[in-house]
N, C-alpha and C positions, 0 to 999 in steps of 0.2 A: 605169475602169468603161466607160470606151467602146468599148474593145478587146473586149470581153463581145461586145458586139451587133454588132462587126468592121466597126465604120463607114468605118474607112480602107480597107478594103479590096471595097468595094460602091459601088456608086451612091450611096450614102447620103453619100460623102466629097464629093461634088457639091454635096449639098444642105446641107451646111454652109457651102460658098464660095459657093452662092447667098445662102445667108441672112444674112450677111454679122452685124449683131453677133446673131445669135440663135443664132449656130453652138454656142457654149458651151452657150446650153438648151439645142438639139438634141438633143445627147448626153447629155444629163441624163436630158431626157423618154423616149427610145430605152433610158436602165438601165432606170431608171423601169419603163418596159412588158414588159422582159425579163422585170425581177423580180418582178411584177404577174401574168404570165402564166407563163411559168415554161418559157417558150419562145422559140428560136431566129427561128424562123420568121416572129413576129409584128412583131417590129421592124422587122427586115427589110422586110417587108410594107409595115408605116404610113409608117418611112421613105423608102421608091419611091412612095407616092403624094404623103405631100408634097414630095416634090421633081421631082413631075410639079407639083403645084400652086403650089410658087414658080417652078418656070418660067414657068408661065401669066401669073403674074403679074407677073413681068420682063416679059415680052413687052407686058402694058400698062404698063409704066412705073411698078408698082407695087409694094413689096415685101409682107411674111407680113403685118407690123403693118398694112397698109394694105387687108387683104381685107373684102371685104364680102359680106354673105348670095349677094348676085347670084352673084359670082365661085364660091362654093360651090356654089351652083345646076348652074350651069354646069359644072365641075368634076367632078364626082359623076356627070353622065348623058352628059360628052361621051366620044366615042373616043378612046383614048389609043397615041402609038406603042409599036408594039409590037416588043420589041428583035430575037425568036423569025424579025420580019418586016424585019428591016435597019432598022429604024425608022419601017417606015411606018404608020399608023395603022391600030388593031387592028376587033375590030366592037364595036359598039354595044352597053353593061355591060347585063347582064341586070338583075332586082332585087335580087342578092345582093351583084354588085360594086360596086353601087350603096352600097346598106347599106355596104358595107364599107367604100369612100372616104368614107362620113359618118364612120363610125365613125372612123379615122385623124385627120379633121380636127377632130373633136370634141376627141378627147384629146390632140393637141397643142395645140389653143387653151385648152383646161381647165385644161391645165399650164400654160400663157402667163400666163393671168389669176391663176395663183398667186403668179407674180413680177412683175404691173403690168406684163406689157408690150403687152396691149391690154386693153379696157374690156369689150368685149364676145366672145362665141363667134359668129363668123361663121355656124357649122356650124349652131348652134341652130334655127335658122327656118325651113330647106328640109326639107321634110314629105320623110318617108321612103316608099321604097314600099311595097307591098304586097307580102309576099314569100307564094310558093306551098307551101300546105301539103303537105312530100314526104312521099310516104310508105314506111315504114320496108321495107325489102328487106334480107331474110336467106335463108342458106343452110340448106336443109334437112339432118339430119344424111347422109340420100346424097349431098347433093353435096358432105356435106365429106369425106366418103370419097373422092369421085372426084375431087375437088381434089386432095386430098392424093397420090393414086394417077398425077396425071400429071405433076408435079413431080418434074424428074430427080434421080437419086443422084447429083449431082455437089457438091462442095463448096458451089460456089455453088447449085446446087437443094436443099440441105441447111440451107445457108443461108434461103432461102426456106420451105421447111417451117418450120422453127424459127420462123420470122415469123409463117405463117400459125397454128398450133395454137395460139404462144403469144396472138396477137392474139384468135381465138375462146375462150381459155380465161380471159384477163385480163378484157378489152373495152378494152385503152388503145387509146388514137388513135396515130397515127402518129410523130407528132413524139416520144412518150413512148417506142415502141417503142425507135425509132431512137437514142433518147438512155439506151437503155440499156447500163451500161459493166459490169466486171467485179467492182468492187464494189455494183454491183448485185442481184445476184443470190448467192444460197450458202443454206448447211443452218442452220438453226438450231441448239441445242443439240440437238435431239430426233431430228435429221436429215431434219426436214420441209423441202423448198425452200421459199424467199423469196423475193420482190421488192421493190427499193425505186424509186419512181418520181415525178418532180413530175407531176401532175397539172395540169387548166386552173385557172387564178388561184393556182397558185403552190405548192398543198398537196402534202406528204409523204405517199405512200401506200404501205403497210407491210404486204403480204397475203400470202399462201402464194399462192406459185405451181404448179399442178397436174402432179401427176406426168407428163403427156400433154407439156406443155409445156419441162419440165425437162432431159425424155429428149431431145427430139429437141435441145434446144440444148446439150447436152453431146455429143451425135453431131455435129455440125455444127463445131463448135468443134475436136473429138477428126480429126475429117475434115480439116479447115483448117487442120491443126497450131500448132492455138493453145489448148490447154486449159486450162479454167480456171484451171486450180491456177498456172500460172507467166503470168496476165495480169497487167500492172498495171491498178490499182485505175481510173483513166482511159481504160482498153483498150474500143472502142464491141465492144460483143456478135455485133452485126450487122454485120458490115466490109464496105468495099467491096473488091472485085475487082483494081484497080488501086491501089490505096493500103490497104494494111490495117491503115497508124493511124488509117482515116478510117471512123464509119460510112457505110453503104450511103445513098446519095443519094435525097433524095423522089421523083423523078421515075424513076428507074432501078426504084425498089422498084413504081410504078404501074403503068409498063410491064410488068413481069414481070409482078405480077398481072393486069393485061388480056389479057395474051395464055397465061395457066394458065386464065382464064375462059373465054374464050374455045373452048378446047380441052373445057370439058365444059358449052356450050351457054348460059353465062352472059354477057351485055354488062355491060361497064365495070365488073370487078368491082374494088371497091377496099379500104383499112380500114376504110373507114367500112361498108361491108357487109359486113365480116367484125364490128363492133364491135354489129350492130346483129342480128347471126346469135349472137354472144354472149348479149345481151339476149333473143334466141328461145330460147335452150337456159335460158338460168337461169329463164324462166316456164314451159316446161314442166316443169323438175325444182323448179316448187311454191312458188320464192323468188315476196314481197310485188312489187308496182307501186313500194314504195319502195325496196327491196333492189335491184331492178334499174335 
């Protein structure tokens, strides 16, 4: 299970030699949250901050079992090294990555407290902030035309269309995208396309995927001399460039998009503007508040 969430091979392997007997939960709590959420990313995530936060707490002479709300406090709103920086400490967490380092230490102390090995959740007591109500930013349908229009014919720009259409035609998140493989996708009996995808907290979702969508990743695919028909079933849809048993990496697939936005007048466009430009199209063509 702990191969899942590739703890040996992350920082996270760290933060098991930090934790010294907790290492066994560790990787318990880290399946746990894979299979909770239903995503790669997330462990990954919680696991780099607690093991920013057992380190804090070696440094006072303290180990996990011995944290206390302070340490939390603390924790949560300080600056943390930043690797991107050679390790030198990053700026100051907005209220999101605040939230988020709460959020991490909650649910490894949650899980703690399930096996006795503390009394209390450190995390509990330090008042959250106040995060800023964002407001929702989507692509009008010309800009998805002019998206799509500057996005080269090259494998890999083929690649990227296939991302973007299918992203505006689905609304998955990124992580869902990215983790779509080759059994994933196919005709049903009727020869309608499909998709199958985990979704957040963990659910199986089972929709037709739009013929807009379909096309360009069968062109993209047929381009990249990888078509369907001879992938195997674990083959990622979306491949990277340099390793095409591997899909396309989160930060490589943000780049592109920043700078295809860029190109027709848009700042920092990402999936989540393309997922929230989805939710623009489905209320204009009449779909419920709840549908969307």
């Amino acid at each position: 299970m702990q191969a899942e969430v590739r703890i040996a091979t992350t920082p996270v392997g760290e933060l098991m030699t930090l934790a010294g007997p907790w290492a066994g939960m560790i990787g318990a709590w880290l399946a746990e949250v894979r299979e909770r959420t239903g995503s790669d990313r997330t462990p990954t995530e919680y696991g780099r901050y607690a093991m920013h936060f057992a380190r804090m707490l070696q440094e006072r002479g303290r180990s996990l079992a011995e944290a206390t709300p302070a340490d939390a406090q603390t924790f949560a709103y300080a600056a943390l090294p930043d690797r991107r920086r050679g390790g030198e400490l990053g700026k100051t967490p907005g209220p999101s990555s605040v939230s988020v380092r709460l959020a991490a230490l909650k649910s490894l102390y949650d899980f703690a407290q399930r096996f006795n090995l503390v009394g209390a959740n450190p995390a509990d007591r330090v008042k959250r902030p106040r995060l800023p109500q964002a407001t929702p930013k989507g692509l009008a349908p010309k800009q998805i035309l002019e998206l799509v229009a500057v996005i080269p014919d090259t494998p890999g720009g083929l690649r990227d269309r296939a991302i973007v259409l299918t992203a505006v035609w689905t609304g998955l998140r990124r992580e869902e995208l990215i983790g779509l493989t080759a059994a994933s996708i196919g005709l049903d009996d009727d020869g309608v396309p499909m998709y199958t995808a985990r979704t957040k907290g963990g659910k199986l979702r089972y929709r037709e995927l739009p013929r807009p969508a379909w096309d360009a990743i069968v062109a993209y695919l047929e381009a990249d001399g990888r078509p369907l028909e001879i992938l195997d079933d674990d083959a990622p849809i979306f491949a990277s460039k340099v390793n095409p048993g591997e899909a396309i990496a989160g930060q490589t697939l943000y780049e592109n998009l920043r700078r295809y936005g860029e190109a027709i007048g848009v700042d920092d466009l990402t999936i989540h503007s393309l997922r929230h430009t989805a939710a623009k199209l489905r209320r204009k063509a009449g779909a419920s508040l709840e549908d969307v």
